[in-house]
N, C-alpha and C positions, 0 to 999 in steps of 0.2 A: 222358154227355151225352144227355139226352133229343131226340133229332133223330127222330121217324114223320114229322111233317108236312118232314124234309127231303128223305124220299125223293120226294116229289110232286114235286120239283125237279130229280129225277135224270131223266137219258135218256141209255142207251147209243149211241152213235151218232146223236145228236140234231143235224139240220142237214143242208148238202151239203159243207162244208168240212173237216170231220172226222179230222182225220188219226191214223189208228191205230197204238196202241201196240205194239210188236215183241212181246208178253208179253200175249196176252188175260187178264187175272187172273181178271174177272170169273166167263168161261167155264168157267175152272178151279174156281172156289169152288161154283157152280152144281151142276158133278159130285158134287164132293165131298157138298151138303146131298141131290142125289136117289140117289145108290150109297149111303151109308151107312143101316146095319142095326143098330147098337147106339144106344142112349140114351145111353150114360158111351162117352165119348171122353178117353182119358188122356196125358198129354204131362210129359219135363219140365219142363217150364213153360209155363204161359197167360199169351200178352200179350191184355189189352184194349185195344184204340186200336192201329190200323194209321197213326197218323201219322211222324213224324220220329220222334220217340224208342222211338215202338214196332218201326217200320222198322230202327233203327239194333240194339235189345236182339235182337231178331227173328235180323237177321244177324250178329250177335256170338258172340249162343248156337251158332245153327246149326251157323258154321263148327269149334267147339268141340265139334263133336258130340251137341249135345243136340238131343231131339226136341223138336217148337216148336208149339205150336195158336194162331193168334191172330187175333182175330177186330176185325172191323168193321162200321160201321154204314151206312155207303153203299158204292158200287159201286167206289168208287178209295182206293187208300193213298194214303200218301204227307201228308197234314194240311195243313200250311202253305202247301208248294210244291206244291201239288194241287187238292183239294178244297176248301180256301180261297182259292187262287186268289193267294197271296200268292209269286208266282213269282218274286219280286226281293227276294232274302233280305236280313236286315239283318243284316252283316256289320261285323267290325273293316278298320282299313287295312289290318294284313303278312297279310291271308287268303290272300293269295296263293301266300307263302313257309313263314309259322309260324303255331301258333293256332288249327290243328283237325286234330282226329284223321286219321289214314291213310285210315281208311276214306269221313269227309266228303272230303277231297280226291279221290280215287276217283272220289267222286259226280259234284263240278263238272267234272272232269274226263270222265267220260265220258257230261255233258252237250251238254258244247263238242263232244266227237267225235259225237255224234249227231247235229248240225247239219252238220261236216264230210262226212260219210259220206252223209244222208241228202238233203239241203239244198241249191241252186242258189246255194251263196256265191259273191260275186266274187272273184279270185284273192287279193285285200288283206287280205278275211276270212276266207280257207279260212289262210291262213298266218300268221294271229294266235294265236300261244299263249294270247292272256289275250281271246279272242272273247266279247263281249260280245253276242248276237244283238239285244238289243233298244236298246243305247246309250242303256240310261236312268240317270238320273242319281243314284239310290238305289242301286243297287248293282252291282259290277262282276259281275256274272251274271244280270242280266235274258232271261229266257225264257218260256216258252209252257209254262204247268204238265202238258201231253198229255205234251210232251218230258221232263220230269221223271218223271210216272206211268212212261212205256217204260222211263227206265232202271233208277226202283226196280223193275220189275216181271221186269227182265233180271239183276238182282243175286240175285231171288228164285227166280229160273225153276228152278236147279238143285236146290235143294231140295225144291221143289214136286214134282219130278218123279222125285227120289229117296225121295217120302215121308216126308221128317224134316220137310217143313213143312204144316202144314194151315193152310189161310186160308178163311175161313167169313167172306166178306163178306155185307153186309148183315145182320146179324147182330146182335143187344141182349143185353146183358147184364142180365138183370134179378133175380138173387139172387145171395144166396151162403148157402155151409152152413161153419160155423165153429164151431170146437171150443177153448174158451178164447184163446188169443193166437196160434191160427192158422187159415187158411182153406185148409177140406178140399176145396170145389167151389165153381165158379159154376154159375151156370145162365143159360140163352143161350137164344134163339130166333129163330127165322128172320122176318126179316123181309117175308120174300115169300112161305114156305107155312106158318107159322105151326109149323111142327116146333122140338119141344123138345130141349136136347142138356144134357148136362151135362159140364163138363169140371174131370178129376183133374188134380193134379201136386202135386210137392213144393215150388214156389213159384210164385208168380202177380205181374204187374207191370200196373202199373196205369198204361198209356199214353193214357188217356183226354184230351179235352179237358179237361175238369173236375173232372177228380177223381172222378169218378162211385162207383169202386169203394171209396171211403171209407169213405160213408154207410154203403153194403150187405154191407160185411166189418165195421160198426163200430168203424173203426179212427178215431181221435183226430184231428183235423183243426182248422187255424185259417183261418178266411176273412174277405176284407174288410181296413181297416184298424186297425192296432193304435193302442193312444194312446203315447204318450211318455213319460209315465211308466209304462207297460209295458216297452220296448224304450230305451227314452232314445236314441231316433234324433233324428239334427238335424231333418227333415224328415215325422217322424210327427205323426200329427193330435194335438191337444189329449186329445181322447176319442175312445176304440174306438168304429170306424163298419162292423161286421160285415157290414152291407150297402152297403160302397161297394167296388165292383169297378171296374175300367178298361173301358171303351166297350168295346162289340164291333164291328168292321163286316163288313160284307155286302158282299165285292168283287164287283166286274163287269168284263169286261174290251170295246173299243170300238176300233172305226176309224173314218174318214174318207173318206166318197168325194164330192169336190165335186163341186158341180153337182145331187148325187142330194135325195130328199127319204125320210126313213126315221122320221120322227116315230112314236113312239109313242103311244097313247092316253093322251090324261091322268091318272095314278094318284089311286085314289080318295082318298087322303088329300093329296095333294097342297096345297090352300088351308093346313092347319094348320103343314106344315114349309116352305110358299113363306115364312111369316110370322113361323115362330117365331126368337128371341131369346136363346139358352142361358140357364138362367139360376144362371149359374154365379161362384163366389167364387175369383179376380180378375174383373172382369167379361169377358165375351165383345162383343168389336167392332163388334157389330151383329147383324143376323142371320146362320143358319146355313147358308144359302144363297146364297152371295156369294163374292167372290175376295179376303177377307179372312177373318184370322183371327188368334188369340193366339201371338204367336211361344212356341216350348215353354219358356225360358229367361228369356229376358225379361218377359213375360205384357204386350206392348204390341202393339197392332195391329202386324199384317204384311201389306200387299199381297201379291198373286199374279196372276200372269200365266194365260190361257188360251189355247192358237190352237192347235188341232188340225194345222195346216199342219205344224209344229214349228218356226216361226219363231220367235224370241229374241223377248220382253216388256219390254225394255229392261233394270233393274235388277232385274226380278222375275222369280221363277221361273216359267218356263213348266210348270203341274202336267202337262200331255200329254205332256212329255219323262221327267218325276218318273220315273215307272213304269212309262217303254215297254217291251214284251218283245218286240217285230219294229218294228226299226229296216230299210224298203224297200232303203237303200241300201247295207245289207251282203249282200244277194242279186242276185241278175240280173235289171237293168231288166228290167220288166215282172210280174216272177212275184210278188207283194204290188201289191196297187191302191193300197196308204197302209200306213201305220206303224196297230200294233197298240199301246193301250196299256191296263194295269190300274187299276185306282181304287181306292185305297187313300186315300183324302187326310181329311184333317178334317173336310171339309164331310160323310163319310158316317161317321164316327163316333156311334153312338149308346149315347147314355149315358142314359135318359131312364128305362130300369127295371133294377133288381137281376134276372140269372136265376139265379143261386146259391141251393139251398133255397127255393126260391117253388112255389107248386100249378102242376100242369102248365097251368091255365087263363091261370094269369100268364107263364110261360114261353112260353107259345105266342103271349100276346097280345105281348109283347116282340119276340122273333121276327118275326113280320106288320110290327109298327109296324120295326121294322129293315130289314127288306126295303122296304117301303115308302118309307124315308129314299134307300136308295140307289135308287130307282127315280123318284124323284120329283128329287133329284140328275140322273139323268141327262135326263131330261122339262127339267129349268129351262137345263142344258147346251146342249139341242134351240131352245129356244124363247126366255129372257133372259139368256143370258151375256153380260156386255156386249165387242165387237167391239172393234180399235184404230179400225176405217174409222166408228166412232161407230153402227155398226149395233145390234143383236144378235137371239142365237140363232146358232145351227150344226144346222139340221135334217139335213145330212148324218153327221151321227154314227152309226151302226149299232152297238146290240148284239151281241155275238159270243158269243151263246151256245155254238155249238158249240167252240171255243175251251175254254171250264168246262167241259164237258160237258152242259148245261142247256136247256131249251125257252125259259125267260123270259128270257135272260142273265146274270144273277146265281150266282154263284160256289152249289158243291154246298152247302154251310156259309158259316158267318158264320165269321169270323177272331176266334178268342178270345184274350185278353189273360190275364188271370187268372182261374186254376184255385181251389180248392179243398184248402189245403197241408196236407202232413201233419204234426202234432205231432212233429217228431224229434228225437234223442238230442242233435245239435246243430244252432243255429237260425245261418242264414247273417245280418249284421244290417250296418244300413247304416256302422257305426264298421271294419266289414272290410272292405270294397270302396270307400265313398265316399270322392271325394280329400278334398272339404272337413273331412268326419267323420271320417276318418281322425289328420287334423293333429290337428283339437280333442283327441281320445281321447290318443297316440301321441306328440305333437311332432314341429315343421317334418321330420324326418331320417327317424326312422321311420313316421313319418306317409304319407311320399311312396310306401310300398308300398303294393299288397294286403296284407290277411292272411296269413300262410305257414302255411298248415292241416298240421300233420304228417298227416293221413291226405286228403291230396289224390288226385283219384282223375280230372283232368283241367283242362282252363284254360279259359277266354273272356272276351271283353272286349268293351262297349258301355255307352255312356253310360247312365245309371239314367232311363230314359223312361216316364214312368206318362202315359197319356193322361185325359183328363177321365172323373173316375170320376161313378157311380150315385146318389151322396148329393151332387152339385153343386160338389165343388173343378173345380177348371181345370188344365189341365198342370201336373206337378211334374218337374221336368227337370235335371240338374245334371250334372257330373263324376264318373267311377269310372275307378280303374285296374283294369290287369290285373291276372285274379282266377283263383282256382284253385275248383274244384268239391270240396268237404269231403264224405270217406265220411258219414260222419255225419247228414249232409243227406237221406239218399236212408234211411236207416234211421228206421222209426217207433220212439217211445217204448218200446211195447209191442208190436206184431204181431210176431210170427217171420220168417214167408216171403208177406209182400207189400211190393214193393221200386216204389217210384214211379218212372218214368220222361219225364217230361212238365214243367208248369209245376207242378206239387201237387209236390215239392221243400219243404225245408223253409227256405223264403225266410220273410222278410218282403214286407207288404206294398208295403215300399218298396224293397227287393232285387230282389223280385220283378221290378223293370223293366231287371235289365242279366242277370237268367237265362232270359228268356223268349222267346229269339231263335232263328234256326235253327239254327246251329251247336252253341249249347251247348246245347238241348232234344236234338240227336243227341248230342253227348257226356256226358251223361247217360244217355239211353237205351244206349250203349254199354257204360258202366260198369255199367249194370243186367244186361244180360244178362253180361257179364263175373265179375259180381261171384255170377250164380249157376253159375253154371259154375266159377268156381273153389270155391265152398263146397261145391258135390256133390261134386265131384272131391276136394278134404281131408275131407269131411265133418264140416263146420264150418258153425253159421250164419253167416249175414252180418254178426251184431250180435260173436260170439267172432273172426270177423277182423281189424275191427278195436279189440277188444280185449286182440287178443296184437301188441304191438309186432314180432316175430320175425313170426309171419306178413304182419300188416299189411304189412312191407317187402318178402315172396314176393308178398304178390297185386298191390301197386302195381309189382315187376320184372315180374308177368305180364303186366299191362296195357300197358308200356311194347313189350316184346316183339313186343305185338299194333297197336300205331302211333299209342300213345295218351303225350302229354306230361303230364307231372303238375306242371311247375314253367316258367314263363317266362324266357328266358335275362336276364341281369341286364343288359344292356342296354334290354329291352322293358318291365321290371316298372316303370318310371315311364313316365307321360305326360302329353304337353302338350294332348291330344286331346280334346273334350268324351266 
């Protein structure tokens, strides 16, 4: 992903409220670009993208003994629940129980104790097994993405410091050298002293937000939407629409202090999104700045509530509660002035340019106009959100940039939707996963499953959510069942030893919206680095594993071994659930 003009947005320790991570990474990556003395830096495997899936392959490998180099483009891992700012994961209901890997469990889990341990809970909250810091109403693990960064960066700490892991943040990928159906090197550079590195290994994973490392290994990739009579999905476009991606947004995260006044300057673009209209097919409810929008399901308007207070809206949701990550009243009167909360919501979806394959001038100009959306969002918040007391505005709103890590408040990155997929051996399609596509395909009995992918190589489950894409559709939203992640999927056509780990999966574009969540982006990335660590170890590629039925069933006992489910128990594999 092309991010230089994202680093103008980074700041280490930016703000007075800053709470620091138990794991400076940063510090550490810094050493690493000024002590090193060679050009060629070699490793069993190079992950690119320090997010979830990179994070997740990263410590799969590791603990498996492989050496690991992997690099990033800003100053924080972690993607989604970090640097995106998207800190309230979206999640199935038995997340609790079943439905993701050992090692995601781990994570939530020694998120919650971060809060316990470090955190002036009330006694109610410290003694909640299923703490919830923010009690927002998207997901049962709403938190402060800093708290996330600390614990990936305590998961990472030992390696770090045992030398099997090198992390070269801030860091671009900007070539590769390739040798028929494989790639022998990237090539990286520092994004803060312009130093070049190159990095070896016998397989490379591409945990990019966008698939970046496609183009530049020339590996086979499909982007955008496919048509129907391509795929003969229930819900694909008429005609391939290569340039329709799903909105990205630019989160921010915000509190409330009444009485104060913390108005921001009016964003320069401001007049064009107070007015605009989406103009999108079903139609959009009015404007895009408003407490209405297209239910994802339905596509008929839907009121919303707003009151930073967190008082109830009557029938409508209160978007302040949506995606609080500091809920005040699970800490000790006084220590939070107000409830913290993220913005994620529709109103800052922006779907208005393709950045997939565009000149970096278009890229950049998309970007700006993105940031600008969500800034000019928070400005109409400050100034005409309409009040129940028949007021409006809420000028006590405050940006929390320190919070993202950021100067202006706006999360490090824009939250991306869809990647960049790769061409592979097998394509995950809406007749495997969707309930309704399923029946057509399958009939009423066997219909009512997922797909049973003989070389499944993990599980997840979330409704098929495409938010309004690039070329002007409106929400496509519907039912999926529980679904298993097919080996297949993560192998290209052709490339040897580049193994995706990210949303570039080989979904469709309409798949794409029940694989592209937290959960399964980590279990994916686990499998990736799993899946090279056991072919070094047999000295086998990844595409001959699973092609021998006999190993196939060794690498999926490996994986299970390692705290990873390949099959939902037959009770969960139907739902009534959207």
């Amino acid at each position: 992903m092309r991010r230089r003009n994202f680093i103008r947005s980074l700041s280490i320790g930016s703000g007075a409220i800053v709470a620091t991570p138990a794991i400076s990474i940063p510090a550490v990556a810094n050493t690493i670009s000024k002590t090193r003395t060679a050009k060629e830096l070699p490793a069993d495997v190079i992950i690119a993208g320090a997010g979830m899936g990179g994070c997740a392959a990263a410590i799969a490998a590791l603990r498996n003994g492989l050496r690991v180099v992997m690099t990033e483009e800003t100053d924080w891992i972690g993607g989604q629940l970090t640097q995106q700012g998207l800190s309230c994961p979206d999640e199935h209901p038995w997340i609790e129980s079943f439905g993701a890997t050992q090692l995601y469990s781990d994570l939530r889990t020694a998120i919650r104790e971060y809060y316990v341990r470090h955190y002036p809970l009330t006694e109610a909250a410290k003694t909640n097994k299923n703490l919830n810091p923010g009690s927002g109403a998207v997901s049962r693990l709403c938190h402060e993405p800093r708290v996330a960064l600390a614990v990936l960066s305590n998961m990472l700490a030992p390696y770090l410091a045992s030398g099997k892991l090198t992390l070269l943040l801030q860091h671009k990928i900007e070539g590769a050298d390739i040798n028929g159906d494989k790639v022998k090197a990237l090539k990286a550079h520092s994004l803060q002293t312009g130093d070049k590195i190159i990095l070896t290994a016998p397989y490379f994973i591409d945990a990019t937000e966008l698939g970046d490392l496609l183009p530049l290994t020339k590996t086979e990739y499909a982007k955008g939407a496919e048509s129907r009579q391509n795929t003969h999905e229930l819900h694909a476009a008429e005609k391939a629409e290569p340039d329709n991606n799903q909105a990205f947004t630019w989160c921010f995260a915000m509190d409330y202090l009444v009485g104060e006044n913390h108005l921001i300057d009016k964003p320069k673009d401001y007049a064009y999104w107070q007015k605009l209209v989406p103009d999108l097919t079903p139609a959009w409810p009015g404007k895009l700045l408003s407490l209405s929008y297209s239910n994802p399901s339905t596509l008929q308007p839907k009121a919303l509530g707003f009151d930073p207070t967190g008082k109830p809206t009557g029938q409508m949701l209160n978007l302040w509660n949506y995606r609080r990550i500091i809920d005040r009243n699970n800490f000790k009167p006084g220590f939070f002035s107000g409830d913290i909360s993220m913005v994620n919501w529709p109103q800052n979806d922006y779907f208005i340019r393709n950045i997939i394959d565009v000149t970096e001038q278009e890229f950049q100009v998309a970007l700006e106009q993105g940031r600008q959306l969500s800034l000019s969002l928070f400005y109409w918040l400050q100034t005409e959100a309409p009040r129940a007391d028949g007021g409006v505005g809420w000028p006590g709103l405050r940006l929390r940039g320190d919070i993202v890590g950021t100067d202006d408040g706006l999360a490090k990155c824009p939250y991306i939707r869809e990647s960049r997929r790769i061409k592979s051996v097998f394509t995950i399609l809406e007749e495997h996963v969707g309930k309704e596509n399923s029946i057509l395909v399958a009939g009423e009995k066997a219909g009512s499953k997922a797909a049973d992918f003989f070389d499944s190589i993990g599980i997840g489950y979330y409704h098929i959510d495409l938010h309004p894409g690039t070329t002007g559709n409106n929400y496509i939203d519907f039912g999926s069942l529980p679904f298993q992640i097919p080996l297949g999927a993560l192998l290209p056509q052709r490339m040897q030893n580049l193994i995706p780990a990210n949303k570039n999966i080989g979904t469709t574009h309409i798949t794409n919206g029940c694989y592209r969540l937290h959960p399964v982006e980590w279990s994916i990335g686990e499998a990736a680095g799993l899946l090279i660590s056991f072919s070094l170890d047999k000295k086998l590629t990844p595409h001959a594993v699973r092609e021998n039925s006999t190993v196939l069933y060794d690498f999926q006992r490996f994986i299970r071994t390692q705290g990873i489910a390949t099959h939902w128990p037959e009770e969960m594999c139907t739902s009534k659930k959207k």
